[in-house]
N, C-alpha and C positions, 0 to 999 in steps of 0.2 A: 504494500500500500504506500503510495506516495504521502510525504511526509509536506504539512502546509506551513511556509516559514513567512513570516513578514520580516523583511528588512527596510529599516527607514535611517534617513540620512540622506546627502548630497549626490547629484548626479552631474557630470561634467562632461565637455567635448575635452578631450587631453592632447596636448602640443606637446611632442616629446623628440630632442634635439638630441641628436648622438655625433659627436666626437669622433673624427679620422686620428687625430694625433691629442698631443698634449696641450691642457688648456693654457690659454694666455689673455690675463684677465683685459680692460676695457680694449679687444680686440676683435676682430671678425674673424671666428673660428672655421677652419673647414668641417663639414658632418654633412647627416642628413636629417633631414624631420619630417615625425609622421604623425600623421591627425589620428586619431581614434575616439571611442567610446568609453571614460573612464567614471571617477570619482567612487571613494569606498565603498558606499553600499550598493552602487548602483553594480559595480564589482563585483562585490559580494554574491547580490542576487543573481548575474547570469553565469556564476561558476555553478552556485543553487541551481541554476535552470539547468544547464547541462550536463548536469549528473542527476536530472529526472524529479526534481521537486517540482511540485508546486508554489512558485512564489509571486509574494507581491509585494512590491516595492512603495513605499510613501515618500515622496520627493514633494517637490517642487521643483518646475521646470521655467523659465524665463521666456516672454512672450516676444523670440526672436528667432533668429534661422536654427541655430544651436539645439533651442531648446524643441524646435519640429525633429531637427533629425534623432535627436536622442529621445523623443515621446515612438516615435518610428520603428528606429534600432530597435528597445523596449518589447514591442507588441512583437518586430522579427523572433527574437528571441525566447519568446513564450512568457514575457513577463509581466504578470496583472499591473496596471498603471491606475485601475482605475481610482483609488483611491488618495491618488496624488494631484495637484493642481497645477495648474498652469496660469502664470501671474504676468500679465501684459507690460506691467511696472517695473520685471526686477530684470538684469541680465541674468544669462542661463552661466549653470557654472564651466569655470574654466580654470584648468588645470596645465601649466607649462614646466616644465622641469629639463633641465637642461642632464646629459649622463659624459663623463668620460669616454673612452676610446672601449673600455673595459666591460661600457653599459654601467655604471655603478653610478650615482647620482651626486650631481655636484651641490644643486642647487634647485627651487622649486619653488614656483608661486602658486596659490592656489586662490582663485576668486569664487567664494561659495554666497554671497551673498542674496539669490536666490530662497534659499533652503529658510533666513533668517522669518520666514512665515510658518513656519513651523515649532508652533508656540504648544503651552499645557493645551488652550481652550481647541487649537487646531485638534489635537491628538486626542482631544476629548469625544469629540465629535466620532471618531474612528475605531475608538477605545472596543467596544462590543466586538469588532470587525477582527482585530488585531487580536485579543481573547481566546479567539479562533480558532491560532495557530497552534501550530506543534511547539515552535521554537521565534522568537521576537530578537532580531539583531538591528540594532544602529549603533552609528557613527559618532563621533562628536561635531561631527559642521553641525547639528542640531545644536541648541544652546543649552546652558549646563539646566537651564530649568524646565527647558522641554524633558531631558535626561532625567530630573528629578521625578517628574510625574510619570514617566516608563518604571521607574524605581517602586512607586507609589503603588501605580496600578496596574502594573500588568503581571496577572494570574500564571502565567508559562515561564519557563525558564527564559531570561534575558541575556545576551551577549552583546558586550562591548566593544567596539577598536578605536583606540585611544587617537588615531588620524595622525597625531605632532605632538611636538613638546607642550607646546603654547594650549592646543584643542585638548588636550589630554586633564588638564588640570580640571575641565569641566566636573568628569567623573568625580576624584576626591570633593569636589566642593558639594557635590549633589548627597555623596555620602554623609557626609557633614551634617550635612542639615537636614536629610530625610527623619522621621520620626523611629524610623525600623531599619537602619542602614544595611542594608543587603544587597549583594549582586552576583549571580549564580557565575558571569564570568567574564574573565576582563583580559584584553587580549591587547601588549605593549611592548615596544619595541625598547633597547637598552637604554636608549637617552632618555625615552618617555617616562620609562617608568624610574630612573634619575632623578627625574627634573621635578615630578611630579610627591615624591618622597624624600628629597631630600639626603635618603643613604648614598652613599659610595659604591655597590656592590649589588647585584640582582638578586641574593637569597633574604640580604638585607632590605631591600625595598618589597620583594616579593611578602615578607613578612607584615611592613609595615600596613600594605595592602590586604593581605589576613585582619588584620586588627583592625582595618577600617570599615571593615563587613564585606568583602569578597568574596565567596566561598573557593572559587577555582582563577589561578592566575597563567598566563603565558606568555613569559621575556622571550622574544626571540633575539639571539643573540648573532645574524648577520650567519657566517661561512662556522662560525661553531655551534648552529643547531637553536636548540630552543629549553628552552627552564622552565618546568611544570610545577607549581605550587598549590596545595590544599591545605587543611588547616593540620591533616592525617600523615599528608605525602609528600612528597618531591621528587624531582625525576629532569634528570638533564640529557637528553636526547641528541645525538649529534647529526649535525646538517648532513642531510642525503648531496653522493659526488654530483656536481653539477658541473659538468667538464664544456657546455656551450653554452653560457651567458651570453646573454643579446639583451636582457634587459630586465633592472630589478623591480621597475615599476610596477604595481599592482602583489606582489610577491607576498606581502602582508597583508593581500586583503584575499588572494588564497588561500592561507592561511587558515585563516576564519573559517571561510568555507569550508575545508576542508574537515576543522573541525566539527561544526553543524553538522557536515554531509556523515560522520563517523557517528555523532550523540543517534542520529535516527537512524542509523544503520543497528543500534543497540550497545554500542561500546562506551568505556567510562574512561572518565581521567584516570590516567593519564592518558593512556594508550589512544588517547584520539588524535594526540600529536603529531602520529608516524602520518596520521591520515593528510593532515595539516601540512606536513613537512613534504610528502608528497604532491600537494597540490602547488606548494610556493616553487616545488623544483619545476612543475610544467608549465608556470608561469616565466621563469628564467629563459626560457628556453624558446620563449616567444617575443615577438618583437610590438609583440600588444599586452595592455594589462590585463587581460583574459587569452589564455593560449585556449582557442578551440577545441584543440583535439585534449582537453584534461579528461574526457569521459572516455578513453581512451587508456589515460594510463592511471586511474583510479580504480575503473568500472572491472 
């Protein structure tokens, strides 16, 4: 039986510059660049899609060209839109991120401004719909208070991705202040979850994050794999060989998927990670933030 996932958070057309040679800053680089279909959860959802869930995505989309081809893309790719809006007022998002020669990222702007309609009273409205699901994933482009009321009120297990350093602090503050701080799972990268706890050290941050109502944490930690923390376990899993990098974007928000894709498949933390680790490696290995053929090397 297909498992029904809501993912909500930002949807972007993504400009992504790669690098012939070594960078040289205020100068005009040789590379190439290639437009695609990004932003995390919208990521998320069509890795969801192609390993056979049923999803549907809560965005908001900007009432410009961007945000037609990516309402488009969407429906191509079998993914419920309807509960997301389209706002004549906002631009659609936009994701630019420049990579070395290597694919490894230098640098990255992210215009999510969009999504900023995506408030409690928005998710309110949605709240019965989203209930629904087997499994509820957003991003932080949503703001830490929309974040608080997913915390609040949704009945299913909830997953996180912490987006950036900056995005990532929404989470702790939402924990903060919720009345019952709990969050079944929260998925960050080594700086994020740095920056966001203040420790040195990812079993030490992972910890602090335990204590701030987490129940299941995952550092991934870049070419040495991923850190698995519960309040019971830990487990440090080492990155699967990725011998053709073409490109790490989106890599972390396979990831997630992957994991999702492993909880309905029946598997428990930890072991959902290999699933996880698997997905971010068929992401490398493609020169878009969704490698197509992942139903392929998961399935």
């Amino acid at each position: 039986m297909q498992n029904i996932i809501t993912v909500i958070g930002g949807a972007n057309i993504d400009l992504s510059a790669t690098l012939f040679d070594s960078f040289i800053a205020a100068d005009s680089n040789p590379g190439k660049v290639d437009i695609g279909y990004g932003g995390v959860a919208r990521n998320i959802a069509h890795n969801l899609a192609l390993l056979g869930n049923r999803v549907q995505l809560l965005t908001a989309f900007g009432g410009d060209l961007f945000g037609k081809l990516l309402q488009d893309h969407c429906k191509q790719q079998g993914i419920d839109i309807r509960l997301s809006v389209s706002v004549d007022t906002k631009r659609s998002g936009t994701y630019l991120c420049i990579n070395n020669h290597s694919g490894e990222m230098i640098a990255a702007v992210a215009d999510t401004e969009a999504v900023s309609v995506i408030t409690p009273e928005w998710l309110e409205r949605r709240i019965g719909d989203i209930n629904r699901s087997d499994y509820v994933v957003a991003d932080t482009n949503i703001s830490e208070s929309a974040i608080r009321y997913l915390m609040e009120n949704t009945t299913v297990p909830l997953l996180i991705d912490g987006v950036s350093t900056t995005k990532s602090h929404r989470v702790v503050n939402a924990l903060a202040k919720t009345k019952l701080p709990y969050l079944h799972t929260l998925k960050l990268n080594l700086k994020e979850a740095v920056a966001v706890t203040g420790e040195a050290t990812y079993p030490l941050a992972a910890q602090r994050l335990i204590d701030l109502g987490v129940a299941h944490i995952y550092i991934t930690l870049g070419s040495e794999g991923v850190y698995c923390r519960s309040a019971a376990e830990e487990w440090l899993y080492p990155a699967l060989p990725a011998t053709d990098v073409v490109n790490t974007n989106g890599a972390g928000d396979a990831f997630l998927a992957g994991v999702v894709y492993a909880l309905g498949k029946g598997l428990h933390f930890p072991e959902t990670a290999q699933y996880g680790l698997m997905a971010a490696r068929a992401t490398l290995m493609s020169s878009k933030p969704v490698n197509p053929d992942i139903t392929n090397i998961l399935l």
